[in-house]
N, C-alpha and C positions, 0 to 999 in steps of 0.2 A: 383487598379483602378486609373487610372487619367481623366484627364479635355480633353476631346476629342475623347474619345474610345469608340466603338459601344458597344451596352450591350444588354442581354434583363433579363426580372424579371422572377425568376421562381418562385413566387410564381403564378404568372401568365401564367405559361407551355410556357415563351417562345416566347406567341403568337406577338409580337410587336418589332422590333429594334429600339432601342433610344440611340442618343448621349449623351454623359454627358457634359451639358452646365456649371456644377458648383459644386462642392463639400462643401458640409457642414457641417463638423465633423464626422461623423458616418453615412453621409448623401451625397445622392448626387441628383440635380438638375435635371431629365431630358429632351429631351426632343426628340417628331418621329423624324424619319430620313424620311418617307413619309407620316404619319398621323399628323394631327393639334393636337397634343398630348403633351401638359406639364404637367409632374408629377415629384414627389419627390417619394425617394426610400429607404430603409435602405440599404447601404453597402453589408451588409453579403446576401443581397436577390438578389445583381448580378452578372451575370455571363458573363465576355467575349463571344460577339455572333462568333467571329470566323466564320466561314463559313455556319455557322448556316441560313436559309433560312425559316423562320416561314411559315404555310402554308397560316396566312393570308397574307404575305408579297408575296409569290408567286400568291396569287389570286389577289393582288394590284399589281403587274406588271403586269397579265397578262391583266387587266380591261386597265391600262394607256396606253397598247401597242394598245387595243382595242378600246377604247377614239378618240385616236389622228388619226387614222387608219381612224373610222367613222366623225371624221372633213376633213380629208383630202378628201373623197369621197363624203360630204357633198358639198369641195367649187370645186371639178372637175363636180358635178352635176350641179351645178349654173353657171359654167361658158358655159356647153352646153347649157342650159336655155337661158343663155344670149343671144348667136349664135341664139339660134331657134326664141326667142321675136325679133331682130334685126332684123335677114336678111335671118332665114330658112337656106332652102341649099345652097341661092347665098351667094357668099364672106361680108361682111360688106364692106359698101363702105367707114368707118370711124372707125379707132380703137376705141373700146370705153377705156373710164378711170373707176376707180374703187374708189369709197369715203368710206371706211368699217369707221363704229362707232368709235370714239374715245375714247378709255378707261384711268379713273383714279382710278389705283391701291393702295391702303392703307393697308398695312400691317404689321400686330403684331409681323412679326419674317424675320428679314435680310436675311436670308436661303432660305426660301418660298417665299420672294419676289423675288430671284434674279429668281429662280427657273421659278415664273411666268413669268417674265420680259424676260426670252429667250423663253416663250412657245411664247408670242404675238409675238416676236420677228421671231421667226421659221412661222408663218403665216402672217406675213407683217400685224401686226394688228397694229395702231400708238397707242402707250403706255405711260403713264408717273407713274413710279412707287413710292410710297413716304413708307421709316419705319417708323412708327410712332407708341408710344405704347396704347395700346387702348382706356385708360382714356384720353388720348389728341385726337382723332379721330375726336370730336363733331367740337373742334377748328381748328383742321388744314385743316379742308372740309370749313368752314365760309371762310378761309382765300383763298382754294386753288379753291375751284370751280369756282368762276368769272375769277380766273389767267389764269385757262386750258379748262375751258367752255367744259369739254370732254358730252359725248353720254349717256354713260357707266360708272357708281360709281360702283367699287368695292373695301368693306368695309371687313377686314378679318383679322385673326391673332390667337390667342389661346382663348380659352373658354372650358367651363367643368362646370357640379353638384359638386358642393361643396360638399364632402363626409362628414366634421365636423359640418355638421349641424344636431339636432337631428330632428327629423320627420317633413324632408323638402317636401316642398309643391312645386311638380314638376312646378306651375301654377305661382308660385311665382319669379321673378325676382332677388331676394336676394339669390335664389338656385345655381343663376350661375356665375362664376366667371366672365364673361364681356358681356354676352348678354346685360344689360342694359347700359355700355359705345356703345354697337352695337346699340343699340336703341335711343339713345340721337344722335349717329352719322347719324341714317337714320330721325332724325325729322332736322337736321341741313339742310341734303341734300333736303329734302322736301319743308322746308323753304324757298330754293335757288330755288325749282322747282317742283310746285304740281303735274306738269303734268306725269306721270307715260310711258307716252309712249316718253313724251320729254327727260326723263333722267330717265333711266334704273337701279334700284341698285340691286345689288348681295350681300348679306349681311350674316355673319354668319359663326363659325369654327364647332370644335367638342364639338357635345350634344348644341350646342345652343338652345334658346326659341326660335323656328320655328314659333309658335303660335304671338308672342310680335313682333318680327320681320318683319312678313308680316301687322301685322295690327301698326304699324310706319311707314308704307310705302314703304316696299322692295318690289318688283319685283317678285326677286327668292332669299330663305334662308336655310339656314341647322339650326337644324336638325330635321323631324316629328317625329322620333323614338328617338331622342336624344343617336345615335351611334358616333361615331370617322366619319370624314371624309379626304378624301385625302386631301393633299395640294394643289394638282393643279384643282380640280372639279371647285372652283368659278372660275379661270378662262379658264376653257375649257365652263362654261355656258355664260363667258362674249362674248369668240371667237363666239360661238355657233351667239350671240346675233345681233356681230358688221357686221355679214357675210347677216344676213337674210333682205334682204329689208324693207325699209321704206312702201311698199305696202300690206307689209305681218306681219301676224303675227308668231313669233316664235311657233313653234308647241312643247307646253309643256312639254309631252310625251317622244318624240322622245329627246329633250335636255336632260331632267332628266334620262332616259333610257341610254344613252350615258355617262354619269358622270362614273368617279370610284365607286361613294359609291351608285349611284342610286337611289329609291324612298324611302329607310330608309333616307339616307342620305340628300337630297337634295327636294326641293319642289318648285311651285310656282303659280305665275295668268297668265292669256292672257297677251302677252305684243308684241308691235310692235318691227318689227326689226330695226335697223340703218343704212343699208349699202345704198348708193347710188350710181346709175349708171350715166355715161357724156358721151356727146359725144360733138364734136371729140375727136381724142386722147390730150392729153395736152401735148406742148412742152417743158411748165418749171411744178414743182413743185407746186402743191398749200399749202399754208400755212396757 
């Protein structure tokens, strides 16, 4: 076994593929290759995944293919919206322009950021993405929210139930390995902006305090069941977010229905959209 090689555990049948971010004696570090999943592993309990295709890893590609699938149909729906609100079946007599939400990305793992950073990136969503590890989250939002004034906080990275705990108290914050840095980061951003429809947070990994989290002020968080979530769900809910107008409200349901992990996964309130429409067309950039 080396520092870089796809694995999975069997004492776990298998079910997960995880890189090896580290090795430590008889030990190695790991961590998903598409779940928000850090764990530690004995040596002797992994196996080279080889060509190996878990069959949760095949129901999480087939959910991502189907995710992006229903965003994509999502903004070809809105832009015939737009056509019919405009001008119906005559031509627009003025291109319009497109202002989607501005999102700031904050995440616990260089991988799953860059990962997110090409999904906005692949839907022209404007992004600014920061690694940041999750005890520093509270301070680098103080610092960065007034700099990028974004729409859309999204707050994410690794979390988990602390298994060494003896008869933890799922209700308890002390249970999870960073919901509560996740918590201190969403009273930060609150701090910066009570208004819930004025700035939007997506808050939360795998097994987070979903409960702690919405009531700090998030929007939409993982996790109600406390399962594994994908890496890219916060922000397919950010996309989801930055696309729906400022006159509408995102239709909860239907976001969370779309995610990879779905209603185990993923939860949230009413919340407005971001997106804004212009007219005319603009001939420079706005900034």
């Amino acid at each position: 076994m080396k520092q870089g090689e796809l694995v999975v555990r069997k004492s776990y049948g298998g079910d997960v593929i995880f890189k090896i971010a580290a090795l430590e004696g008889s030990r190695a570090v790991l961590k998903g290759v598409d779940f928000r999943l850090l764990a530690d592993s004995p040596l002797a309990d992994l196996q080279p995944a080889g060509g190996l295709q878990p069959l949760r890893q095949q129901y999480s590609q087939m959910k991502v293919n189907e995710s992006l699938r229903e965003l994509a149909k999502f903004r070809m729906w809105q832009r015939e919206k737009r056509q019919t609100e405009l001008g119906g079946a005559e031509p627009i007599p003025h291109a319009y322009f497109e202002l989607p939400g501005k999102v700031l990305h904050l995440d616990g793992d260089p991988t799953y950021l860059r990962k997110s950073m090409a999904l906005y990136g692949e839907f022209r969503v404007p992004a600014e993405g920061y690694f940041v590890a999750e005890p520093n989250m509270a301070h680098a939002l103080y610092r960065l929210l007034p700099q990028v004034r974004p729409d859309i906080v999204v707050i994410t990275g690794h979390d988990g139930i602390l298994k060494h705990i003896k008869n933890r108290d799922m209700n308890d914050l002390s249970s999870y390995k960073n919901s509560h840095n996740f918590v201190n980061a969403i009273h930060t951003a609150r701090q910066y902006e009570r208004d819930m429809d004025s700035l939007t947070i997506v808050a939360g990994a795998c097994q987070s305090h979903f409960e702690a989290l919405l009531k700090a002020g998030a929007n939409f968080a993982s996790s109600p069941a406390r399962v594994l979530i994908h890496a890219l769900d916060p922000s397919c809910i950010a996309i989801k977010t930055a696309f729906t107008s400022v006159r509408e409200t995102v239709n909860i349901a239907d976001v969370i229905r779309n995610t990879i992990s779905g209603f185990d996964g993923v939860g949230g309130v009413e919340t407005r959209g971001s997106y804004r429409l212009g007219l005319p067309k603009l001939t420079t950039q706005l900034t």
